[in-house]
MARLOTI-421310 format. One line per field, with one value per residue (C-alpha): residue number from 1; residue in one letter; x negated, y negated, z. Coordinates in steps of 0.5 Angstrom, whole numbers, plus 500, padded with zeros to 3 digits. Layout:
N
pos: NUM, ...
code: A, ...
x: X, ...
y: Y, ...
z: Z, ...
***
This chain:
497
pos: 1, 2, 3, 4, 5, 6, 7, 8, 9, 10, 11, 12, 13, 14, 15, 16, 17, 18, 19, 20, 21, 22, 23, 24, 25, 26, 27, 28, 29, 30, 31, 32, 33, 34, 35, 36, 37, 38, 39, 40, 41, 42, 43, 44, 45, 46, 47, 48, 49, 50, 51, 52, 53, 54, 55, 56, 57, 58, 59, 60, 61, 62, 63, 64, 65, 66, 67, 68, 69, 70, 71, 72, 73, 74, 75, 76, 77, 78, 79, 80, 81, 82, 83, 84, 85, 86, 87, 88, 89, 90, 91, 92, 93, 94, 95, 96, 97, 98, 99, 100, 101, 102, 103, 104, 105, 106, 107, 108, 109, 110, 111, 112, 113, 114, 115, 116, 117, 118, 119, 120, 121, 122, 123, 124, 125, 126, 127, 128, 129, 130, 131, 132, 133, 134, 135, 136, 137, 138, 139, 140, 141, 142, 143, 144, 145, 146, 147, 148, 149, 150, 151, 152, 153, 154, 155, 156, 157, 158, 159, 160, 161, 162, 163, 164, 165, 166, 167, 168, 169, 170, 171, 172, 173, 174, 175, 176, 177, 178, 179, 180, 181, 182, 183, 184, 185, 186, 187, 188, 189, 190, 191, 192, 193, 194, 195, 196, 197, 198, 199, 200, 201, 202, 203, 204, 205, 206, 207, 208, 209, 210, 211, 212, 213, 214, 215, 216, 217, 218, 219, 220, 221, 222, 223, 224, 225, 226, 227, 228, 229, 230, 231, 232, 233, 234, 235, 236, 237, 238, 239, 240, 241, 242, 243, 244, 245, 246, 247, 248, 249, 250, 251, 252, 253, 254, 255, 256, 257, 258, 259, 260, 261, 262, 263, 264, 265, 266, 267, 268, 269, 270, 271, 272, 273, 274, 275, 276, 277, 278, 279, 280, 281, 282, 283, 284, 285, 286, 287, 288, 289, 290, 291, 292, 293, 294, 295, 296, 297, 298, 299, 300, 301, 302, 303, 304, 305, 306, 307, 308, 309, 310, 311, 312, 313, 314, 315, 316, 317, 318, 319, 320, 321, 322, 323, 324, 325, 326, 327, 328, 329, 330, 331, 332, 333, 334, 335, 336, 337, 338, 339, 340, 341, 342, 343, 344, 345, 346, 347, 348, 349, 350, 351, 352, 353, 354, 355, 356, 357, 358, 359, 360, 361, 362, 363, 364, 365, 366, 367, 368, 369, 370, 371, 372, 373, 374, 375, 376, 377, 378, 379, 380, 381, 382, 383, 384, 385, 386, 387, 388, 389, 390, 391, 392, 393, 394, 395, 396, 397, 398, 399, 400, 401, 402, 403, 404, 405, 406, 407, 408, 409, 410, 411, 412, 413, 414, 415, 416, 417, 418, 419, 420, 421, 422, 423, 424, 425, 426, 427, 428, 429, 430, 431, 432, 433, 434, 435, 436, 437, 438, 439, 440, 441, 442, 443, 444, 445, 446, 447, 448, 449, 450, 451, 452, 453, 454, 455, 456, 457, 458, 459, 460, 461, 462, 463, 464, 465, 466, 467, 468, 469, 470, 471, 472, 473, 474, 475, 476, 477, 478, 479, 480, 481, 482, 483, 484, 485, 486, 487, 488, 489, 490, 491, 492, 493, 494, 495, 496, 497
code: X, X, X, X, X, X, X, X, X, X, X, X, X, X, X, X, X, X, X, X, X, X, X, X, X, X, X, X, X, X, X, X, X, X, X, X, X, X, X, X, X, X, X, X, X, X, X, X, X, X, X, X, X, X, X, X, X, X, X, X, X, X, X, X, X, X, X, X, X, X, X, X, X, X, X, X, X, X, X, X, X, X, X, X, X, X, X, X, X, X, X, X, X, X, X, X, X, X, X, X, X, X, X, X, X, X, X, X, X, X, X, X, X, X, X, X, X, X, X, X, X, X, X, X, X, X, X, X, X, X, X, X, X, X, X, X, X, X, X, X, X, X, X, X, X, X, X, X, X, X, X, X, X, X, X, X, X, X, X, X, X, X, X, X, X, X, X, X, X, X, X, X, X, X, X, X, X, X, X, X, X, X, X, X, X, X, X, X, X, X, X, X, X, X, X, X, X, X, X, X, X, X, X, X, X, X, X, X, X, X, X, X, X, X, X, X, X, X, X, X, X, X, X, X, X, X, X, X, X, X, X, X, X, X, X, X, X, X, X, X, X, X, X, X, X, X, X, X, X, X, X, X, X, X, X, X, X, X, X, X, X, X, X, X, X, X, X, X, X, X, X, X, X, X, X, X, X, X, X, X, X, X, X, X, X, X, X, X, X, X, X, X, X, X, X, X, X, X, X, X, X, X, X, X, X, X, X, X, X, X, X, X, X, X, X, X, X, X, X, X, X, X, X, X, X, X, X, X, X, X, X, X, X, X, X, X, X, X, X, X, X, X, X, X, X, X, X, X, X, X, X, X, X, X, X, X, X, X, X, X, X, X, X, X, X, X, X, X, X, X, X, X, X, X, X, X, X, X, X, X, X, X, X, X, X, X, X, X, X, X, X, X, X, X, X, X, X, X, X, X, X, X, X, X, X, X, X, X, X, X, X, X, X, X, X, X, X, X, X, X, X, X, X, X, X, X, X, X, X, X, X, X, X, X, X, X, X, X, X, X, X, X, X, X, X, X, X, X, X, X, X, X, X, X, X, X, X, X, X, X, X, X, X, X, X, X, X, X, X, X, X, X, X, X, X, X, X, X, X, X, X, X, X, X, X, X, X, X, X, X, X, X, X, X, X, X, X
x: 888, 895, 901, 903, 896, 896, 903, 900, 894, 898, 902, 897, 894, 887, 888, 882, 880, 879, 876, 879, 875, 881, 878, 870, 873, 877, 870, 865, 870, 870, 863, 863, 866, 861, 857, 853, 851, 847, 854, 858, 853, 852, 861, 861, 857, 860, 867, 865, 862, 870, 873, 868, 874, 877, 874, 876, 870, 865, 867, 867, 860, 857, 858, 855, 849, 849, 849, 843, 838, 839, 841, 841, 843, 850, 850, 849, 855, 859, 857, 860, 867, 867, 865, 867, 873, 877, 875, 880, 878, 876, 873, 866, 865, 865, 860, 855, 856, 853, 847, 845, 844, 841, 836, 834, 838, 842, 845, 846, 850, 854, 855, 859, 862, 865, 868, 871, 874, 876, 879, 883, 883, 887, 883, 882, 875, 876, 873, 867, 866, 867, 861, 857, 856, 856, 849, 847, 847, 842, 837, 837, 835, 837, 841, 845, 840, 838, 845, 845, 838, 841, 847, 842, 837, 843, 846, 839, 839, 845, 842, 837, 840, 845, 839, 835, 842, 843, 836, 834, 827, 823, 829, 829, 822, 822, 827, 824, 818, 821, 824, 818, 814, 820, 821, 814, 817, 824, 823, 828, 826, 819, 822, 827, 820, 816, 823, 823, 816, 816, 822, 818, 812, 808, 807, 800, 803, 809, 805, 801, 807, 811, 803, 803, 812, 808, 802, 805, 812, 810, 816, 820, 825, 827, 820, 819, 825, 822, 816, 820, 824, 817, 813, 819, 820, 812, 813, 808, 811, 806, 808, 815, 814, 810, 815, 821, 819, 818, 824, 829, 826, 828, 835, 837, 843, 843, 850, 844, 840, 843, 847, 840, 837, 843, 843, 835, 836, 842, 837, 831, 836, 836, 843, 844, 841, 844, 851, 851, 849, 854, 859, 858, 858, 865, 868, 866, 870, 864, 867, 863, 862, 861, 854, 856, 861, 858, 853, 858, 860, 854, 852, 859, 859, 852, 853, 859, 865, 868, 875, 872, 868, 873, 877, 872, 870, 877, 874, 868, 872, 876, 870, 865, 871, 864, 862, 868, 864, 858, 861, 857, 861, 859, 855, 850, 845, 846, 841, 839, 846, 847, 841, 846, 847, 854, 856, 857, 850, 848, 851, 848, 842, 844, 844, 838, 832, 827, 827, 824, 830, 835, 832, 832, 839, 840, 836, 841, 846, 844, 844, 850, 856, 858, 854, 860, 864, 858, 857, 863, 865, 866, 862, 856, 858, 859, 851, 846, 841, 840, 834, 832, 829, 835, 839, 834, 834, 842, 842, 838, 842, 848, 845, 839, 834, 828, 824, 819, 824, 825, 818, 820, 826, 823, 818, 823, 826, 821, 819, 827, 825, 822, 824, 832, 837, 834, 835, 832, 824, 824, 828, 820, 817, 822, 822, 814, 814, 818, 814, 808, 812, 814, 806, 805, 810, 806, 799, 803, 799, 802, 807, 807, 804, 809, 807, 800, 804, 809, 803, 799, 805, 806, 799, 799, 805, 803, 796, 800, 804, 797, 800, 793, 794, 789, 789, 788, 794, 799, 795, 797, 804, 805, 802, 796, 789, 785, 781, 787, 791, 784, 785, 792, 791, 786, 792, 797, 793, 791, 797, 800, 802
y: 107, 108, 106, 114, 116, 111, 115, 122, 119, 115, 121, 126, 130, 132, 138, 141, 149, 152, 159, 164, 172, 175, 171, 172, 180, 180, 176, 182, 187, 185, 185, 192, 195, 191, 195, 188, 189, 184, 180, 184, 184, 176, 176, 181, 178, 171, 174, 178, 170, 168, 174, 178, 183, 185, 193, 193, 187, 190, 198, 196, 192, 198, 202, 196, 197, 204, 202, 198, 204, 200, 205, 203, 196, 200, 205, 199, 196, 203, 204, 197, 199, 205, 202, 194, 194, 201, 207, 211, 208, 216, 215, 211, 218, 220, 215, 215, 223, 220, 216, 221, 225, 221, 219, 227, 226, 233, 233, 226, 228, 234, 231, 225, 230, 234, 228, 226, 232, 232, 226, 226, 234, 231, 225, 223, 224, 232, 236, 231, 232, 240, 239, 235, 240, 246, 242, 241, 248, 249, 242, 244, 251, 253, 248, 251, 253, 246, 245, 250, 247, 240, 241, 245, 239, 234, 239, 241, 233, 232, 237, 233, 227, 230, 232, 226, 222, 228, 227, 234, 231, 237, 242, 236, 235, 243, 242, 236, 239, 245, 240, 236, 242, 245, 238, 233, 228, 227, 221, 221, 226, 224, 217, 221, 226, 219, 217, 224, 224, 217, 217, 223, 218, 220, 214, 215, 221, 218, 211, 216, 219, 212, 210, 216, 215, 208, 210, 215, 211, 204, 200, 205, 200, 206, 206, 198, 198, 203, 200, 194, 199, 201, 195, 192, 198, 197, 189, 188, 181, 178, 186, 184, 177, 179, 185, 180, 175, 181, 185, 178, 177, 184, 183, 191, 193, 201, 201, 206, 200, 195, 199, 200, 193, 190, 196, 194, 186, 187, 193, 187, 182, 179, 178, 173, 176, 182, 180, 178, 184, 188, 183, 184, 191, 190, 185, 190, 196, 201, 205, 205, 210, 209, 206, 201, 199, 197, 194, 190, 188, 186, 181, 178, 176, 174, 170, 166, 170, 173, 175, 178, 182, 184, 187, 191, 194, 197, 201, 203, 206, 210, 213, 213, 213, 214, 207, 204, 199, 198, 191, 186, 182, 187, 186, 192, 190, 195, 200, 204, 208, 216, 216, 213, 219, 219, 227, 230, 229, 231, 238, 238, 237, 243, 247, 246, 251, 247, 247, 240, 237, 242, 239, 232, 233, 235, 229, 225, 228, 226, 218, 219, 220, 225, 231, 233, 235, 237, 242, 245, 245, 252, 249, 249, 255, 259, 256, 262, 257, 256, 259, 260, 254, 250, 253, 251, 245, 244, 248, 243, 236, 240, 242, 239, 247, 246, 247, 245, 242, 236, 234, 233, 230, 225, 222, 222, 218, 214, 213, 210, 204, 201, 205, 204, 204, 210, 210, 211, 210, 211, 219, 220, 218, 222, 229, 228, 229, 235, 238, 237, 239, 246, 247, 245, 250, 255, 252, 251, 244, 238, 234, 229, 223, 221, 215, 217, 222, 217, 212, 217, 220, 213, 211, 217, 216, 209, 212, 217, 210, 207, 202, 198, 198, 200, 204, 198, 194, 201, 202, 196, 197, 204, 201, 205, 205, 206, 213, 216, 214, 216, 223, 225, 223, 228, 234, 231, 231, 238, 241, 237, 241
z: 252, 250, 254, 255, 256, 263, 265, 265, 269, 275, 276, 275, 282, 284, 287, 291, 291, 297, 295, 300, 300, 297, 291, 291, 293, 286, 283, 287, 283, 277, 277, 280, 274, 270, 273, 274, 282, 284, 282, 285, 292, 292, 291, 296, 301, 300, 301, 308, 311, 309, 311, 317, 320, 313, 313, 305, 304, 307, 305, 298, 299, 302, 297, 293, 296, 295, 288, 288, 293, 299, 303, 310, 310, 307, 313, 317, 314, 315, 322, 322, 319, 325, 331, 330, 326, 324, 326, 323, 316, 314, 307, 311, 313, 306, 304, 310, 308, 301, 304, 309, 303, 299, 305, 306, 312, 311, 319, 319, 312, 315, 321, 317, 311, 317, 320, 313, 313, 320, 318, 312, 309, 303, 301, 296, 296, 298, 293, 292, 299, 299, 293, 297, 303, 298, 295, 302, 303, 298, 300, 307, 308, 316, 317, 321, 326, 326, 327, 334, 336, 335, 340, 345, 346, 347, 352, 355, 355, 359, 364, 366, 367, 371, 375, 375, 377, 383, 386, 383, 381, 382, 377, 372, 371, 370, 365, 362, 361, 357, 353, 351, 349, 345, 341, 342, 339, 343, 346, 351, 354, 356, 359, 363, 365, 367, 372, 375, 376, 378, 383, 386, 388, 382, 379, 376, 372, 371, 368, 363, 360, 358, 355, 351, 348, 346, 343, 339, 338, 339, 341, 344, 348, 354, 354, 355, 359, 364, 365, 367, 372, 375, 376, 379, 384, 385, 387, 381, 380, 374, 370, 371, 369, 363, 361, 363, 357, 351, 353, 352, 345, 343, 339, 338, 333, 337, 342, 347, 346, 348, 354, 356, 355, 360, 364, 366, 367, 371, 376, 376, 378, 371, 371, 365, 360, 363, 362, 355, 353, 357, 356, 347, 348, 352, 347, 342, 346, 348, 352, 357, 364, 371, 370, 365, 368, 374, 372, 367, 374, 378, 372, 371, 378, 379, 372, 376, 373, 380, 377, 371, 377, 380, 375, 372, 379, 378, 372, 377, 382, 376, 375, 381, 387, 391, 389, 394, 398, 394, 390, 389, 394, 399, 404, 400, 395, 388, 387, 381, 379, 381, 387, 393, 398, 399, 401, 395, 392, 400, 398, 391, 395, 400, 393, 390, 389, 393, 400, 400, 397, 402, 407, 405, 405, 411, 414, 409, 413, 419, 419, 413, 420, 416, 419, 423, 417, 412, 418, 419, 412, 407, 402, 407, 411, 404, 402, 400, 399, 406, 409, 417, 418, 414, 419, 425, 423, 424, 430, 433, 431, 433, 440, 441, 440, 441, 434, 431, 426, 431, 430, 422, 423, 428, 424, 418, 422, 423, 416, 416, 420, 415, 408, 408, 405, 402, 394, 387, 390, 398, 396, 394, 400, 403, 399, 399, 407, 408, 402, 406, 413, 410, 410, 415, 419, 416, 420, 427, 427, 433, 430, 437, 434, 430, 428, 426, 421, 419, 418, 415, 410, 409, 406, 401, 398, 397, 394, 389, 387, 385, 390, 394, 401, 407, 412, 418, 413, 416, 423, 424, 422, 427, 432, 432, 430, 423, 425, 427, 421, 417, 420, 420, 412, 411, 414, 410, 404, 406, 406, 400, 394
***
């Protein structure tokens, strides 16, 4: 070896390469354009783990995907771009538009197109855009009307859900009945038609809906979700044990999803596996409502992050400024969201249609220590839902009338003795006993022994939730006697609806 060739290697470096996704990017390109995109797929790919927030990376990997037919990992990927990391990237729309389309998915693909146009009406991808919803027109005869329909079942949708979180079980089953018949496979509906009939102690009928959701869709996870809620309100511990463990090995990409998964946990009281999926979706910025952010609140503190807690409260209070003094430090305990009787829902419920829930709300009115002010207020006096006996039923906790709406309000006063607070479940038991009562107003029947009626309204409700309880076991409990209890069983089983 020369003695030149030994000073090259004394002075030479060894550099080391670090390769950055800017240079695998560059690679994916390359080979894009080579139309080589298993290539470009595997750059691409590698690209993203070295640069996971970089939108261009992945945009370009989607539409590599959409290259190679893979449709849905693309979407994924797009849907990832606008939620996660810019969703002011327009072109995305653009693309989905184009899968959608691809898929047979011609409202998604509208949807998606409008959007880019919305978006970016000069892009570059305009006239393309124009072309692709002319075409729609074509492969989607009535897309419109489908359109219409689409936006009527997410507003008939919303209207029962204001129902159910107001407590108007009865209009909301009306209305979800109508939905359902109109659209059979429309999932949603038949998951809120099972909680309605649920919270109205109909739990048979509520059980057969979810069975029938997961036969004709297994997996449906608000289906899976709400037979956790029920067995957990039914003190079933084995089902809430069993349904506990399935639902943690659930990993769902969808934002309802998982907003509902952690939603669940936290109602259970399963508050770590609730606060990690409520906490993702808060890192990742969901814009969340009142019902998210208090149970996001509820996890955190019961997970040990008390100053988080608190902060969040904040945004509870924002949204729902009737959940003052209901925090998880407080002395109350969390119940299901929307069904707390503060005095505005006890107006909604003044305003119903059914007479059973104007009733129930008057009860509510007299153990809220608000009556006084709901009594005298222009929205009650102005109310043309009221009837005679309504209005009986005021007079007499004003000023003490006799009536035989005393009867009513004593054994529902009976009833909260054990039943308190009134929330999600306990309203059935309740709007149950003043729709037999408005029966038995019509029959002139004795109403003396209230704790024989109390006992009796009690043993039915619970046989209506398939709960397993004897008539000795509620004697017992109402200080009464087996036969009695049996006899006043029969009367009210006889003016049931």
């Amino acid at each position: 070896m020369g003695k030149d060739a030994k000073a090259r290697i004394q002075k030479g470096k060894i550099l080391s390469f670090v390769p950055t996704g800017e240079y695998y990017f560059t690679k994916g390109i390359k080979a894009y354009h080579r139309r080589d995109f298993k290539k470009a797929k595997k750059y691409l790919g590698r690209a993203m783990q070295l640069e996971p927030g970089e939108p261009m990376i992945i945009c370009q990997l989607a539409i590599v995907s959409t290259e190679l037919g893979e449709f849905e990992n693309s979407n994924r990927l797009l849907h990832l771009i606008l939620e996660d990391l810019d969703q002011e990237m327009a072109e995305c729309h653009y693309f989905l538009a184009n899968n959608y389309a691809h898929m047979g998915f011609f409202k998604d693909a509208y949807h998606h197109a409008m959007m880019y146009i919305e978006l970016d009406p000069n892009g570059d991808f305009i006239e393309d855009t124009e072309d692709l919803l002319e075409l729609l027109s074509f492969e989607a005869e009535g897309l419109e009307d489908e359109l219409y329909e689409q936006d009527d079942l997410i507003m008939k949708q919303e209207q029962a859900r204001d129902l159910l979180e107001s407590g108007y079980f009865p209009k909301a089953i009306e209305l979800l009945n109508d939905v359902v018949e109109t659209y059979p496979e429309y999932w949603s509906a038949y998951n809120n038609l099972a909680l309605a009939y649920f919270y109205l102690g109909k739990t048979k009928k509520a059980e057969s809906i979810l069975d029938d959701v997961l036969d004709r869709n297994p997996g449906n996870l608000h289906a899976l979700c709400n037979r956790l809620v029920f067995a957990h309100y039914q003190g079933k511990t084995k089902a809430v044990s069993r349904l506990m463990e399935s639902l943690k090995k659930i990993q769902p990409m969808f934002i309802d999803h998982q907003f509902k998964l952690g939603a669940t946990f936290a109602l259970v009281g399963e508050y770590e596996s609730a606060y990690f999926w409520l906490k993702k979706l808060y890192k990742n910025g969901f814009d969340g409502d009142g019902p998210f952010y208090y149970w996001l609140s509820y996890s955190s503190y019961y997970t040990g992050h008390e100053a988080f807690a608190k902060s969040i409260w904040k945004l509870v209070l924002k949204h729902s400024p009737d959940k003052e003094n209901f925090e998880p430090w407080g002395v109350n305990k969390p119940i299901a969201i929307g069904f707390e009787d503060y005095s505005g829902s006890i107006f909604q419920k003044l305003e119903s249609e059914y007479i059973e829930e104007r009733l129930f709300a008057i009860f509510l009115a007299s153990i809220s220590g608000k009556a006084g002010e709901i009594f005298i207020s222009k929205r009650f006096y102005e109310n043309q839902k009221l009837t005679t006996m309504e209005k009986n039923y005021v007079s007499f906790l004003k000023s003490g009338t006799p009536s035989i709406i005393k009867g009513a309000q004593e054994i529902a006063e009976v009833l909260y003795e054990s039943h308190q607070p009134i929330g999600t479940v306990e309203s059935g038991l309740y709007l149950m006993w003043f729709s037999v009562f408005v029966e038995i107003s019509k029959s002139g029947l004795n109403l003396t022994n209230k704790r024989a009626w109390a006992g009796a309204m009690e043993y039915v409700w619970y046989k209506a939730s398939n709960e397993k309880i004897s008539q000795q076991e509620i004697a017992r409990r109402y200080d009464t006697s087996p036969a009695t209890i049996g006899k006043y069983v029969k009367l009210v089983n006889k003016h049931m609806k």
